[in-house]
PDBQT receptor file of N, H, CA, C and O in Angstrom, charges set to zero:
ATOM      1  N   UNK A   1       0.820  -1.182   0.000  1.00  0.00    +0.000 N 
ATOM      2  CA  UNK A   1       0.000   0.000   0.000  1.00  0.00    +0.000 C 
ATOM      3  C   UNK A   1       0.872   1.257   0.000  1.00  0.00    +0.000 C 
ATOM      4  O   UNK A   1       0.709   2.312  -0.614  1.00  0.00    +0.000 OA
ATOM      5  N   UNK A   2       1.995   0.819   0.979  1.00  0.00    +0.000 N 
ATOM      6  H   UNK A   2       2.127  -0.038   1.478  1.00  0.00    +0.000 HD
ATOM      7  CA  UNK A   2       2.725   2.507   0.846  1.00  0.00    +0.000 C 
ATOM      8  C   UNK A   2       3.456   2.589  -0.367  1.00  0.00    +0.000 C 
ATOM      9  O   UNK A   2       3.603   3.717  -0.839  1.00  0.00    +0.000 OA
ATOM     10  N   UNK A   3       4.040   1.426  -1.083  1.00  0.00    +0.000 N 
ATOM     11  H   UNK A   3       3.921   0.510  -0.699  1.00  0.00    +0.000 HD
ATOM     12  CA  UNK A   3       5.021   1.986  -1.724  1.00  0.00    +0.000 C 
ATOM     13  C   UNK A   3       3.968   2.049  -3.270  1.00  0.00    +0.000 C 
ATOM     14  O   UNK A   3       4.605   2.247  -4.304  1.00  0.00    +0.000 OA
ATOM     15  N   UNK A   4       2.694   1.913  -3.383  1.00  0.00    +0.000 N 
ATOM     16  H   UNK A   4       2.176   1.752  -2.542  1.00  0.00    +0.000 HD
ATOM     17  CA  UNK A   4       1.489   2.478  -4.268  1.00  0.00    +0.000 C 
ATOM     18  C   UNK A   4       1.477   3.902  -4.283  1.00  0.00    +0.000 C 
ATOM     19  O   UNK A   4       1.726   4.639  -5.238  1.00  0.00    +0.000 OA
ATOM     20  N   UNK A   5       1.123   4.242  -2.989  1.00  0.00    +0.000 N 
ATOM     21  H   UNK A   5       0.921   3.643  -2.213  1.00  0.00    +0.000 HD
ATOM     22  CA  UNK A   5       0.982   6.126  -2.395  1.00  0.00    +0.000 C 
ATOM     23  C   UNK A   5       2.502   6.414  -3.513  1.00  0.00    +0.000 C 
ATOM     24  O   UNK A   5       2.425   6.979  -4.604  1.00  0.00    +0.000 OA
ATOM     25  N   UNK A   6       3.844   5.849  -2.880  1.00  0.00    +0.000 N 
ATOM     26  H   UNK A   6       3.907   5.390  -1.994  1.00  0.00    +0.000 HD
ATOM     27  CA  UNK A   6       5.461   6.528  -3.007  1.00  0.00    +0.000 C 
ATOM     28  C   UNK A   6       4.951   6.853  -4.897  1.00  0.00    +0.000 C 
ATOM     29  O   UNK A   6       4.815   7.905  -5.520  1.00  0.00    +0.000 OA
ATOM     30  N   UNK A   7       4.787   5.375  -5.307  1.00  0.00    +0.000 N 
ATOM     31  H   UNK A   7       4.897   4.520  -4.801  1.00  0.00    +0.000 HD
ATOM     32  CA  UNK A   7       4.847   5.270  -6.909  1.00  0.00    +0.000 C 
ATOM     33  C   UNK A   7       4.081   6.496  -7.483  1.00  0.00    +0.000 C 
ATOM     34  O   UNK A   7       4.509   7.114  -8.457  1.00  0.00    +0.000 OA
ATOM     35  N   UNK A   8       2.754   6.871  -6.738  1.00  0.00    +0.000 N 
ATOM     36  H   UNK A   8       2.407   6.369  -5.947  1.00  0.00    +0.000 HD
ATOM     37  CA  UNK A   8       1.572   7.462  -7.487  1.00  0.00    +0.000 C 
ATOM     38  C   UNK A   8       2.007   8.922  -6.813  1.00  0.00    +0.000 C 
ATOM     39  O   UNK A   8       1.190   9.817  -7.029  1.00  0.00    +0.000 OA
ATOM     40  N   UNK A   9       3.198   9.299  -6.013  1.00  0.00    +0.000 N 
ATOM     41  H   UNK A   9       3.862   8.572  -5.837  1.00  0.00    +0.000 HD
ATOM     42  CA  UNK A   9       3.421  10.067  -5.659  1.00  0.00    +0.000 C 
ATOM     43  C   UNK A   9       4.489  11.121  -6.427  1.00  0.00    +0.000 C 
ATOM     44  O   UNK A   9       4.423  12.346  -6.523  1.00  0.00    +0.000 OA
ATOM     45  N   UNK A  10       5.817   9.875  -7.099  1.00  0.00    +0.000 N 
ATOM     46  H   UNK A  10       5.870   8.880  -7.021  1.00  0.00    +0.000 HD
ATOM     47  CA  UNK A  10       6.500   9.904  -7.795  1.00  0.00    +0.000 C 
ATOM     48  C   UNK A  10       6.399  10.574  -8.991  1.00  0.00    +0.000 C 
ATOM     49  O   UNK A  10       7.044  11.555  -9.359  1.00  0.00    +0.000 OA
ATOM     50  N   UNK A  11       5.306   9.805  -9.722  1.00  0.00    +0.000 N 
ATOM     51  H   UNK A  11       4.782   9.008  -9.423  1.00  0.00    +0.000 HD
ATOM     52  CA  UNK A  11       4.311   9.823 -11.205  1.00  0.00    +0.000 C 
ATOM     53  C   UNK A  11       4.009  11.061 -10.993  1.00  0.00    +0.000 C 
ATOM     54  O   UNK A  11       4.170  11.716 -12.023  1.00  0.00    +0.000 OA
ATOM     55  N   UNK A  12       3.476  11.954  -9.721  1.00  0.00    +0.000 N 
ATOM     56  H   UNK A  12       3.345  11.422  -8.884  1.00  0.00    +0.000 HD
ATOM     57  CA  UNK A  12       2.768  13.432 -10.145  1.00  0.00    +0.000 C 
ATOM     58  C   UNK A  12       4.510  14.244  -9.966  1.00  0.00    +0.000 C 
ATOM     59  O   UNK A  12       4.708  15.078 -10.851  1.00  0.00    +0.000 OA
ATOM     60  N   UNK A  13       5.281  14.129  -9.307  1.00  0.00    +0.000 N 
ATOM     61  H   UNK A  13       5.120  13.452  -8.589  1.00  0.00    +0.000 HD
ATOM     62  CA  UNK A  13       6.025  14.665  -9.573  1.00  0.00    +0.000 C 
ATOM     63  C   UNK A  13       6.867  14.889 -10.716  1.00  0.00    +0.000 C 
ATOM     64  O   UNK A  13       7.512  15.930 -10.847  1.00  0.00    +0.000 OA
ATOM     65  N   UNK A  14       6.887  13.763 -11.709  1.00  0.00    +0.000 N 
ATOM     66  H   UNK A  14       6.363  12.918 -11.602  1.00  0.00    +0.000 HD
ATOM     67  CA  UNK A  14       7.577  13.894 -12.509  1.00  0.00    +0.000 C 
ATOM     68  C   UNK A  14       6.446  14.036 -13.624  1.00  0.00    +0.000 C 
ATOM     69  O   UNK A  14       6.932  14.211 -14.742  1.00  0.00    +0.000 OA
ATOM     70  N   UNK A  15       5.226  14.006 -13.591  1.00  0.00    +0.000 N 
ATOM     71  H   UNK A  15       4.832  13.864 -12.683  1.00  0.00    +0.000 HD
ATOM     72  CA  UNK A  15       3.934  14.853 -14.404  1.00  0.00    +0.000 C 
ATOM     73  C   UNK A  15       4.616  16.433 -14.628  1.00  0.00    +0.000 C 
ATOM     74  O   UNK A  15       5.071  16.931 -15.658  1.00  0.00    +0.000 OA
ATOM     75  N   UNK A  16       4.467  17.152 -12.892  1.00  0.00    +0.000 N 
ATOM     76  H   UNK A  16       4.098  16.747 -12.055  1.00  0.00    +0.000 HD
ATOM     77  CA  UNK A  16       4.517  18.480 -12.802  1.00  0.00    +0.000 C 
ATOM     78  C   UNK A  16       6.110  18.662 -13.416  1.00  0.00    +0.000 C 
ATOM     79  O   UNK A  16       6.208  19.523 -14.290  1.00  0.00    +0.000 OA
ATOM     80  N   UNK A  17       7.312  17.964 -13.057  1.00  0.00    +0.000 N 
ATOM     81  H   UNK A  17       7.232  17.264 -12.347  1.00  0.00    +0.000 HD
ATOM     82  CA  UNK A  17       8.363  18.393 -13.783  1.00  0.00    +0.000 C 
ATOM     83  C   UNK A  17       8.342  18.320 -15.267  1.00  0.00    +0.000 C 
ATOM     84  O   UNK A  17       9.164  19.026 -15.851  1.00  0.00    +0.000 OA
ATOM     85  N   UNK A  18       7.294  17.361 -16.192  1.00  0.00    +0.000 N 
ATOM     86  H   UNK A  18       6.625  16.787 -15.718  1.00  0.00    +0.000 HD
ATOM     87  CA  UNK A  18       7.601  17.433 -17.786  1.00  0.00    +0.000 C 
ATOM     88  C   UNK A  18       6.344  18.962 -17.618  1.00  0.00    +0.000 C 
ATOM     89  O   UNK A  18       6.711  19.888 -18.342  1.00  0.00    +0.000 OA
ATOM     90  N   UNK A  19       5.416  19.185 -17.049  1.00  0.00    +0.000 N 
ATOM     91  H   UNK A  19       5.118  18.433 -16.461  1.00  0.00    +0.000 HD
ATOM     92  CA  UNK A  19       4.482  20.516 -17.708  1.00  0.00    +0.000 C 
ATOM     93  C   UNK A  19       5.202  21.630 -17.633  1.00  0.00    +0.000 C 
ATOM     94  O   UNK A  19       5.129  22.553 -18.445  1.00  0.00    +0.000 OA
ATOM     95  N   UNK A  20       6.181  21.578 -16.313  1.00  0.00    +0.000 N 
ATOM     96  H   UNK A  20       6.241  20.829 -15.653  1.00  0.00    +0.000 HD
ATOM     97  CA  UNK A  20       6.838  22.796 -15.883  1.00  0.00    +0.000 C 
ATOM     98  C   UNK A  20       8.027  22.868 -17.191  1.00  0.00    +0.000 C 
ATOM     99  O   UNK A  20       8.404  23.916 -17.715  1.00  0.00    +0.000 OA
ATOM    100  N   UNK A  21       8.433  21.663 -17.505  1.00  0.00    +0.000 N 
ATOM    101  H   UNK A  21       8.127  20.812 -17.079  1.00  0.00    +0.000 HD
ATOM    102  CA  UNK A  21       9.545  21.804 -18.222  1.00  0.00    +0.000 C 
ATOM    103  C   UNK A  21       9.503  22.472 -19.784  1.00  0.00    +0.000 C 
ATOM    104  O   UNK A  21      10.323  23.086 -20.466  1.00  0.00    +0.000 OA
ATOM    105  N   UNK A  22       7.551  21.839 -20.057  1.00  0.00    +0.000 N 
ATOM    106  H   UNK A  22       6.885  21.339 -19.503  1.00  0.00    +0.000 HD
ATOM    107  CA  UNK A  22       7.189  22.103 -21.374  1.00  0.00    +0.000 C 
ATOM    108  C   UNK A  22       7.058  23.432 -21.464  1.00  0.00    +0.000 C 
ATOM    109  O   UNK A  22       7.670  23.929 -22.410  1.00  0.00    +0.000 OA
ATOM    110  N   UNK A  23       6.426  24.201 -20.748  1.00  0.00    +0.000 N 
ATOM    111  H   UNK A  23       5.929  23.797 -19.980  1.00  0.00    +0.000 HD
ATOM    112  CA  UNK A  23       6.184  25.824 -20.456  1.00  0.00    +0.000 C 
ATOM    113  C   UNK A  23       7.627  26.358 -20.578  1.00  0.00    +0.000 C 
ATOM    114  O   UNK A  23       7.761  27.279 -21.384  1.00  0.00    +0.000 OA
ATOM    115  N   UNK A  24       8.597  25.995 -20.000  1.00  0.00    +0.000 N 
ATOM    116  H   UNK A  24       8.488  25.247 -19.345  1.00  0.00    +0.000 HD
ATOM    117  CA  UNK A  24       9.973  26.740 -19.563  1.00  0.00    +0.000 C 
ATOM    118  C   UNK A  24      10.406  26.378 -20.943  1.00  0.00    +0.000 C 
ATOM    119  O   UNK A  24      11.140  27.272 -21.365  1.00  0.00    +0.000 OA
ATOM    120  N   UNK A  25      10.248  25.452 -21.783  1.00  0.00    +0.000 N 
ATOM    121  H   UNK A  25       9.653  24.726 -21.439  1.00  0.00    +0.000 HD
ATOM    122  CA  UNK A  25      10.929  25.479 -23.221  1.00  0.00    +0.000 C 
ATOM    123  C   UNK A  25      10.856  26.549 -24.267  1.00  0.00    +0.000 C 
ATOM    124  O   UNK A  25      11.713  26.805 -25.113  1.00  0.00    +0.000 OA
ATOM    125  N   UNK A  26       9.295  27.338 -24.011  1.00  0.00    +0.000 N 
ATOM    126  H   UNK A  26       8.599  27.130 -23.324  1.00  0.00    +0.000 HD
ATOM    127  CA  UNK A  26       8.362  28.106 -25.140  1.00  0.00    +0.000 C 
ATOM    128  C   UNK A  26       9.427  29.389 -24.378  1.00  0.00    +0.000 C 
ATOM    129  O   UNK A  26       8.963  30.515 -24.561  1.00  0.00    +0.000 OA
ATOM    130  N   UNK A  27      10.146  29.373 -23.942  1.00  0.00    +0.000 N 
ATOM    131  H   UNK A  27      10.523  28.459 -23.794  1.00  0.00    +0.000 HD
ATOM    132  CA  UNK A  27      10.482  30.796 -23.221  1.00  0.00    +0.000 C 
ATOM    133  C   UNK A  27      12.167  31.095 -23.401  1.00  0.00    +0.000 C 
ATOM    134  O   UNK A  27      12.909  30.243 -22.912  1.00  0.00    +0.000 OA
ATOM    135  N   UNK A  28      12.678  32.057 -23.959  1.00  0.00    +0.000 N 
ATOM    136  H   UNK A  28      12.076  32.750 -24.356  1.00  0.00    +0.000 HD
ATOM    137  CA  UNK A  28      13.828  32.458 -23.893  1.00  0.00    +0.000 C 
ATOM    138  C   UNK A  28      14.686  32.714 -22.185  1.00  0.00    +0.000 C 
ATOM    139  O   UNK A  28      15.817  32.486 -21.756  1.00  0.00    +0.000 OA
ATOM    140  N   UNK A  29      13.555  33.232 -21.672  1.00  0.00    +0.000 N 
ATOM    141  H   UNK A  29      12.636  33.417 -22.020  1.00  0.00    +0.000 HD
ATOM    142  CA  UNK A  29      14.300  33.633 -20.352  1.00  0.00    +0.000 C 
ATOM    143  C   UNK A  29      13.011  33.286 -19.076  1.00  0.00    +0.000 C 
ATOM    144  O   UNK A  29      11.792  33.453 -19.120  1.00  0.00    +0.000 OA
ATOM    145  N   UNK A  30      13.509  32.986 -18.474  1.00  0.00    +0.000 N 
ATOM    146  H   UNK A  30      14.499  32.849 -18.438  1.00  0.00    +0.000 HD
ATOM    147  CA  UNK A  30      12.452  32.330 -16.710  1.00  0.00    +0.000 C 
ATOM    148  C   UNK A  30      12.665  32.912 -16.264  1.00  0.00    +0.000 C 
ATOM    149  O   UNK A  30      13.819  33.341 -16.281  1.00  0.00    +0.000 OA
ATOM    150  N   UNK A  31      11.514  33.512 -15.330  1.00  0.00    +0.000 N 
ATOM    151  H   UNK A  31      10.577  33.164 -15.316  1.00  0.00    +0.000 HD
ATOM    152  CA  UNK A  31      11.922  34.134 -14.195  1.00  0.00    +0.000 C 
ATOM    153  C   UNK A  31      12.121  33.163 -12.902  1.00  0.00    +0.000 C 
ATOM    154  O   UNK A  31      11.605  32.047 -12.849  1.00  0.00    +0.000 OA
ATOM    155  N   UNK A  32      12.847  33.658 -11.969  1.00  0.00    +0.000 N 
ATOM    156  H   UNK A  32      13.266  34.565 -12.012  1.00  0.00    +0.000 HD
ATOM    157  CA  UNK A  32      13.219  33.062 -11.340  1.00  0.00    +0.000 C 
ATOM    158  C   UNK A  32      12.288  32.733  -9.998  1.00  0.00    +0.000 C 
ATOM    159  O   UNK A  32      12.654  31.963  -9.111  1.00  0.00    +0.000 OA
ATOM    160  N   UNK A  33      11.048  33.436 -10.003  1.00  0.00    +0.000 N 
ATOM    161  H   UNK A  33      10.751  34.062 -10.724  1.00  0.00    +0.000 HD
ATOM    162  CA  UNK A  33       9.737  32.779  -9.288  1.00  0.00    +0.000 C 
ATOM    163  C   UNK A  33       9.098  31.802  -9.687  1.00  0.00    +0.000 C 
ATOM    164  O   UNK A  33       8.488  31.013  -8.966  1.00  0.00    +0.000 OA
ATOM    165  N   UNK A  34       9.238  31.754 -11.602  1.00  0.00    +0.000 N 
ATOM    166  H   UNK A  34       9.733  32.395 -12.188  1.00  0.00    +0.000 HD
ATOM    167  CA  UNK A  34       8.784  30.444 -11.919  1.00  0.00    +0.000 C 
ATOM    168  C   UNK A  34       9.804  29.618 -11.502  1.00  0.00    +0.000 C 
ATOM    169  O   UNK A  34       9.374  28.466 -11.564  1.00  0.00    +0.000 OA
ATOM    170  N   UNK A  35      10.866  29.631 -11.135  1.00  0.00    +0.000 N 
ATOM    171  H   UNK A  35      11.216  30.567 -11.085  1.00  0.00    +0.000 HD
ATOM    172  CA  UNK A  35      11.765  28.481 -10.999  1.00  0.00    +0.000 C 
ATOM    173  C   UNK A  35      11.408  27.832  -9.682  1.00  0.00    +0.000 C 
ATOM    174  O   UNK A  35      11.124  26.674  -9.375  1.00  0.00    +0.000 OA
ATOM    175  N   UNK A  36      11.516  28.945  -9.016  1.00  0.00    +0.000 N 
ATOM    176  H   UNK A  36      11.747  29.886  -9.266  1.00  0.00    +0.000 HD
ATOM    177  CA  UNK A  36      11.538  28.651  -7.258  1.00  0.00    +0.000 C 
ATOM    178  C   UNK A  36       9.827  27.944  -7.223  1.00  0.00    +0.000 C 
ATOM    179  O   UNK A  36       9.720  26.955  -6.498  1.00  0.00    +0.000 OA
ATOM    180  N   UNK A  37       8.742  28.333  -7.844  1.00  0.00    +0.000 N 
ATOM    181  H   UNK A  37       8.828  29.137  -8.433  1.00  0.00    +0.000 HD
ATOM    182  CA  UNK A  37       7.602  27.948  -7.593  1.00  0.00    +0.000 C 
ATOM    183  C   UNK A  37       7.934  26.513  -8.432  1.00  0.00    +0.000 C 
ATOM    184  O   UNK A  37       7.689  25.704  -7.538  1.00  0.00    +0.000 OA
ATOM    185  N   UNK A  38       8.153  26.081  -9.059  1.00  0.00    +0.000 N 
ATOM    186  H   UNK A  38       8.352  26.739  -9.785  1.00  0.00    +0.000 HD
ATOM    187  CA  UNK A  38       8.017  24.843  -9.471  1.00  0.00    +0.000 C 
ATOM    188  C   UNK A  38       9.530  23.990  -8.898  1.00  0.00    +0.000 C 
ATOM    189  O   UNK A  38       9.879  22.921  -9.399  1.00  0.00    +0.000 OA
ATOM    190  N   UNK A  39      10.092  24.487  -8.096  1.00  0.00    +0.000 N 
ATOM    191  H   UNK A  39       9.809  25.356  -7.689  1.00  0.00    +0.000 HD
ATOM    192  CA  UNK A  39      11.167  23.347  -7.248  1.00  0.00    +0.000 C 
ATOM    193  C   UNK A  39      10.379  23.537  -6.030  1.00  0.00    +0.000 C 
ATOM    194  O   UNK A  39      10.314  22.452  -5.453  1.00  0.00    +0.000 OA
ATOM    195  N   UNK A  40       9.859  24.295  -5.500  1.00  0.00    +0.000 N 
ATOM    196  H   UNK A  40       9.912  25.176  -5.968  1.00  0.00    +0.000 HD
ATOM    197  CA  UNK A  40       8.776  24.114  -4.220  1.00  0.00    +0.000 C 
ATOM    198  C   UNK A  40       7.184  23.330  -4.713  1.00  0.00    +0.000 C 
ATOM    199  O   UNK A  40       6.314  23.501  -3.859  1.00  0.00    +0.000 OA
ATOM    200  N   UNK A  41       6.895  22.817  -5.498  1.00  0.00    +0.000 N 
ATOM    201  H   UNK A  41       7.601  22.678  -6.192  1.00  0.00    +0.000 HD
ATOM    202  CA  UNK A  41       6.020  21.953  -6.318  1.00  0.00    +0.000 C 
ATOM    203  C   UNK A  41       6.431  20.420  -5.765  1.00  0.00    +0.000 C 
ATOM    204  O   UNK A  41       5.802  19.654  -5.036  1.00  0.00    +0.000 OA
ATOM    205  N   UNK A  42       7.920  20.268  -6.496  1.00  0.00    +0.000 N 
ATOM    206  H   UNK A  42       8.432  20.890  -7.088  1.00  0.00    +0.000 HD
ATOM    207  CA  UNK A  42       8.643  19.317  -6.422  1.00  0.00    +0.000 C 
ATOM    208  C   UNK A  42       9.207  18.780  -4.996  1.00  0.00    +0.000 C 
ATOM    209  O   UNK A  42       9.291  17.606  -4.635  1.00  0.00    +0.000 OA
ATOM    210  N   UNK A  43       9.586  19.997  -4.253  1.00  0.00    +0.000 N 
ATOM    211  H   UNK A  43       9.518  20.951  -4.545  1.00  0.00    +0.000 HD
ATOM    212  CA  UNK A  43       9.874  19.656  -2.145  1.00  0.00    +0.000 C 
ATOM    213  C   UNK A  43       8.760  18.965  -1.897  1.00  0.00    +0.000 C 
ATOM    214  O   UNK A  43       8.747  17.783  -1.554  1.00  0.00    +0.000 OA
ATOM    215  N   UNK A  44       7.292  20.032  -2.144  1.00  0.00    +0.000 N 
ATOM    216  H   UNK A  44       7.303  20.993  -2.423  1.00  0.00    +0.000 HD
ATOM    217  CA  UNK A  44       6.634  19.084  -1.876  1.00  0.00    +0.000 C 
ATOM    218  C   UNK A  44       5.512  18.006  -2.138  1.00  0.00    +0.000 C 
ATOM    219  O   UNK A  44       4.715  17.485  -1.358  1.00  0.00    +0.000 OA
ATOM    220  N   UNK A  45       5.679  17.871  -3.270  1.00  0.00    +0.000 N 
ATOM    221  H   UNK A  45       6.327  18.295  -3.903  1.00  0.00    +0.000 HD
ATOM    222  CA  UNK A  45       5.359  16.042  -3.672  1.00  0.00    +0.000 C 
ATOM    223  C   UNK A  45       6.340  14.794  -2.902  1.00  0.00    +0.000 C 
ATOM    224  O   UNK A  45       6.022  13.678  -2.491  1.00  0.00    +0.000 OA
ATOM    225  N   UNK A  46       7.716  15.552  -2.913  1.00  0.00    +0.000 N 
ATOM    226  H   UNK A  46       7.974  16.458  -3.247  1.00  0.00    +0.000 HD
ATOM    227  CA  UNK A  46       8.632  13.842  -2.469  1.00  0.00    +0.000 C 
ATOM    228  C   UNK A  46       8.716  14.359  -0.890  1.00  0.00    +0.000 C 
ATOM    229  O   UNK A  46       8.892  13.437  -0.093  1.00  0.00    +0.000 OA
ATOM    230  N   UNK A  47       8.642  15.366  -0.454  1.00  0.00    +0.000 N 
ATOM    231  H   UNK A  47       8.499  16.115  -1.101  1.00  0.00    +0.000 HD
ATOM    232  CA  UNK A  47       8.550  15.258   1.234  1.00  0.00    +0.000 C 
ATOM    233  C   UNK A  47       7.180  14.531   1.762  1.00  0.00    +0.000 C 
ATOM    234  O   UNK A  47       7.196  13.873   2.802  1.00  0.00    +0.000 OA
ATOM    235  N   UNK A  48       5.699  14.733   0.781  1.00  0.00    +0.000 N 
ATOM    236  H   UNK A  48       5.686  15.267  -0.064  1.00  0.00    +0.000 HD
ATOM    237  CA  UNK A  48       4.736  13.881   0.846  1.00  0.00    +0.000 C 
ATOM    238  C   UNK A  48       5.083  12.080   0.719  1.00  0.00    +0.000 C 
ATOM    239  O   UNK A  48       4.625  11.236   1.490  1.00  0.00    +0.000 OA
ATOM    240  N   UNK A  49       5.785  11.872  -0.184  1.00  0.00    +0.000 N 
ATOM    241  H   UNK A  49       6.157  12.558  -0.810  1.00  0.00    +0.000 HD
ATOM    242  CA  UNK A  49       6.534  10.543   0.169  1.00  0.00    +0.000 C 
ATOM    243  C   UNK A  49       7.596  10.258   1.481  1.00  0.00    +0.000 C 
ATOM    244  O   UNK A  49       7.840   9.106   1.843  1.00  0.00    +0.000 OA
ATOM    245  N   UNK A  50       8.116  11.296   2.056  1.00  0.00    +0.000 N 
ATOM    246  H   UNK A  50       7.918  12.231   1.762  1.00  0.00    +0.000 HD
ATOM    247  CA  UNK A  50       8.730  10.578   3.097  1.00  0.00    +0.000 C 
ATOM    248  C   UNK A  50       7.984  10.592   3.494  1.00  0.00    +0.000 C 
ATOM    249  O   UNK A  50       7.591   9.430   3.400  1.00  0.00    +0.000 OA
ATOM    250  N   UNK A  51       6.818  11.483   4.339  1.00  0.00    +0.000 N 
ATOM    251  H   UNK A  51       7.138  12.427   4.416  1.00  0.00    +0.000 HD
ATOM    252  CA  UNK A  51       5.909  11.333   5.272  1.00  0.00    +0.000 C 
ATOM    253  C   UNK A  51       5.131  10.000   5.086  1.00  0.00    +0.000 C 
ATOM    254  O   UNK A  51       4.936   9.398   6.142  1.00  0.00    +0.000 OA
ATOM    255  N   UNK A  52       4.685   9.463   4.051  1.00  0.00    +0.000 N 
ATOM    256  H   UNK A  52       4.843   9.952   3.193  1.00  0.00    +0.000 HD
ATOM    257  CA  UNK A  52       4.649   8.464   3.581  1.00  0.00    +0.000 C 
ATOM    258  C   UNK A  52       5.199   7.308   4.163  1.00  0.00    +0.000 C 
ATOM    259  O   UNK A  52       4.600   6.567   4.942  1.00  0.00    +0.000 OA
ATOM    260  N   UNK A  53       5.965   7.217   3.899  1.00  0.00    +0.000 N 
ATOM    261  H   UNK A  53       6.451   7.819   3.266  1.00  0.00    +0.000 HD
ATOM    262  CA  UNK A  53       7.008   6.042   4.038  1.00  0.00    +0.000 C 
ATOM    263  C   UNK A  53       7.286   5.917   5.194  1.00  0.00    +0.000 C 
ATOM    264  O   UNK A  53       7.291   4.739   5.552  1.00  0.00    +0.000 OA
ATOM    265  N   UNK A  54       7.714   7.194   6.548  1.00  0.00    +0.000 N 
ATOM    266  H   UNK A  54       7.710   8.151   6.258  1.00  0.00    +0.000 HD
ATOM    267  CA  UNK A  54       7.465   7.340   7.492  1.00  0.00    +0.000 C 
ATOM    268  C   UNK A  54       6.804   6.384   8.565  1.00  0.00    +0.000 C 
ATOM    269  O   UNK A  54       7.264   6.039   9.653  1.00  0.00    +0.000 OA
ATOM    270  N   UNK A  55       5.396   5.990   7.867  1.00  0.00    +0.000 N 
ATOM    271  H   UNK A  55       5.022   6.270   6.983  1.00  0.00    +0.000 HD
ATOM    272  CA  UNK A  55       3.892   6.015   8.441  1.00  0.00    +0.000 C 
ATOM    273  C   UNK A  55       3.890   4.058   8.461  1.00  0.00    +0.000 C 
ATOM    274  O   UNK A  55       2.895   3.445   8.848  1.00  0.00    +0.000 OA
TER     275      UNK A  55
């Protein structure tokens, strides 16, 4: 059961890293709030897996 949650936890993280990545392609220059907002996306999806795993 937990390591279902970890997998299906995994899967949205690396969802949100290809959308974030697809957006950041169409763009010459990022700002650096989009950066920080989508690595704080990413803290926390896999800190939701330790807590997880934790349990």
């Amino acid at each position: 059961m937990t390591e279902t949650r970890e997998t299906e936890s995994i899967l949205e993280a690396v969802a949100l890293i290809d959308r974030g990545l697809g957006d950041i392609s169409e763009r010459n220059l990022v700002p650096s709030t989009e950066v920080a907002d989508l690595l704080l996306d990413v803290r926390t999806l896999l800190t939701r897996v330790e807590a997880l795993s934790a349990n």
